[in-house]
N, C-alpha and C positions, 0 to 999 in steps of 0.2 A: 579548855579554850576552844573557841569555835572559829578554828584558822578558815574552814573552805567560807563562814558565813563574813567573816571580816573581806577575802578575798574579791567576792561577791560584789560586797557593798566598795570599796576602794577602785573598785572597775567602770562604777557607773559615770558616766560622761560628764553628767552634772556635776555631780562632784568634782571632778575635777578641773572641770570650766571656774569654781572657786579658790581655786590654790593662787594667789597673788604674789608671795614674797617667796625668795628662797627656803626661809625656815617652813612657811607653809610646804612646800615641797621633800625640805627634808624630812620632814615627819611622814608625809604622804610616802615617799620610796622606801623608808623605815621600814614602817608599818604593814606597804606592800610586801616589800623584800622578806620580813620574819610571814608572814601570812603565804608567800610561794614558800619559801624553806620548811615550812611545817606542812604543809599539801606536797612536799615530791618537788617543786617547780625550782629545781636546780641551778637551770642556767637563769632563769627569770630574776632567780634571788638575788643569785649573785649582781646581774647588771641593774634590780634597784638600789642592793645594799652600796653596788659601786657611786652609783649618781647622789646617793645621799650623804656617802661619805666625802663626795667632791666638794658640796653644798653646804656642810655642816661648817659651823665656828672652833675654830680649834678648842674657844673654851667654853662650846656650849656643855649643859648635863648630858645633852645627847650621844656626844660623841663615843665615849667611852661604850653607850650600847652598841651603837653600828659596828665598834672596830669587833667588839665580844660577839657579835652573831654573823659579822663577817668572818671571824675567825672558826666559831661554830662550823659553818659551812662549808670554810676552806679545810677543815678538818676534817669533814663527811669523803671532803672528795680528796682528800688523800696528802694536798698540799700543806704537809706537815709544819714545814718552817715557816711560812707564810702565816698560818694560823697562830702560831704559838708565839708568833712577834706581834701580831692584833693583837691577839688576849692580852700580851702582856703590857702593849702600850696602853690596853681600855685600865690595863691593874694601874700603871701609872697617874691617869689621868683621874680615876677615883680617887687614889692618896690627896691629890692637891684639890680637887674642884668639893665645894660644899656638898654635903651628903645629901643623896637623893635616894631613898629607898627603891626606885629604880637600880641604883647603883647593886645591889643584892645578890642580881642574877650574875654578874663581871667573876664575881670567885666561882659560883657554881657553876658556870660554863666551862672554867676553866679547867676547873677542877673536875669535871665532866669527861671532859678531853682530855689531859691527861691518862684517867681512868681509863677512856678506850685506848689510849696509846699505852698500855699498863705500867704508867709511870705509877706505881701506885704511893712509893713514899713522897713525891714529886705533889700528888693530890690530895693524899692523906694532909700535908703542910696547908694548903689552897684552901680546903675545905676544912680546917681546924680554924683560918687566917677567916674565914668566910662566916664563919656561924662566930666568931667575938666581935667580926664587923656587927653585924646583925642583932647581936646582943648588946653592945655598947650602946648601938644607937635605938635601944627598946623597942627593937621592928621585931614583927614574926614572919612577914613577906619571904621566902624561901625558905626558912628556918629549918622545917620537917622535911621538907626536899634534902637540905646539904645538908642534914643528919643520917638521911639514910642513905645517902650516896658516900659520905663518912664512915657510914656502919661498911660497908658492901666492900671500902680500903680496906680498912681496918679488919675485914676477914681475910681476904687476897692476903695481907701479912700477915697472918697468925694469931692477932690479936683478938680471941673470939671474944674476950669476955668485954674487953672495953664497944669492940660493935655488936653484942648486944644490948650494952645500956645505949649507944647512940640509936637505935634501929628501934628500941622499946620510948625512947623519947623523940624521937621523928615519927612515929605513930601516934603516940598520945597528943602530938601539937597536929595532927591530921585532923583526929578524930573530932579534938578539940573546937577545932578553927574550922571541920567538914571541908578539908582539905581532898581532895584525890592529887596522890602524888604523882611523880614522873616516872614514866616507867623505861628509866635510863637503861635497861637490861635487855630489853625484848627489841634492839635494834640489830 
């Protein structure tokens, strides 16, 4: 993903002399918001992800991202409870709102977070819950990601051998699909 070049482009004045409706906007502070959170820009994330999440429809598809990379964030910066009541409202709001293969990232964030919080049977559940979402609905959209973030539970508990068939087929869906995955470990 090319967060600093999205950053860049979201910043230009024109651009945003165009934004007309709310929804125009919530997208706009979205998409800023995850584009400061992936370059470092902490507190900037945070006050887009906040203004979009003010803006949003309760029942847009959107929502459920914002509350997930809001909670992402609150999670970076330590606001443990905060985040893991995002996340779990974005898990909420995926159950009931039509499936949008957006929707994909909600468990693997979650389940991400956890992991750093070494809730690991807590994530191992998220990301078991995450890769049937993704498979029911015939997407590969994170698939090889919350396979290997699967695999990496699944060692944390003992379970070498079931993470490495998860860890050998989150690579193969990499290779497949010329995937570069996440490299949830080196943060």
């Amino acid at each position: 993903h090319a967060y600093r070049a999205l950053a860049t482009y979201l910043s230009q004045p024109e651009l945003q002399d165009q934004l007309l409706t709310d929804h125009d906007l919530t997208i706009f502070y979205y998409y800023r918001g995850v584009a400061n959170f992936q370059t470092r820009q902490f507190a900037e994330a945070q006050k887009d992800l906040r203004l979009s999440l003010d803006l949003v429809a309760a029942d847009d598809s959107l929502r459920p991202l914002i509350l997930s990379a809001s909670g992402c964030l609150n999670a970076q910066k330590d606001y443990c409870r905060l985040a893991m009541r995002q996340l779990e409202q974005a898990q909420t709001l995926v159950s009931v709102l039509p499936y949008d293969e957006n929707f994909n990232c909600v468990e693997y964030q979650l389940g991400l977070c956890q992991f750093k919080a070494d809730q690991y049977v807590a994530a191992k559940q998220t990301l078991q819950a995450g890769v049937q979402l993704i498979t029911t609905q015939q997407s590969h959209y994170l698939l090889a990601d919350t396979l290997v973030l699967l695999a990496a539970c699944l060692d944390q508990l003992g379970d070498h051998a079931t993470a490495k068939n998860a860890q050998a087929e989150g690579q193969m869906l990499a290779t497949l699909f010329k995937l570069q995955l996440y490299q949830f470990d080196d943060e």
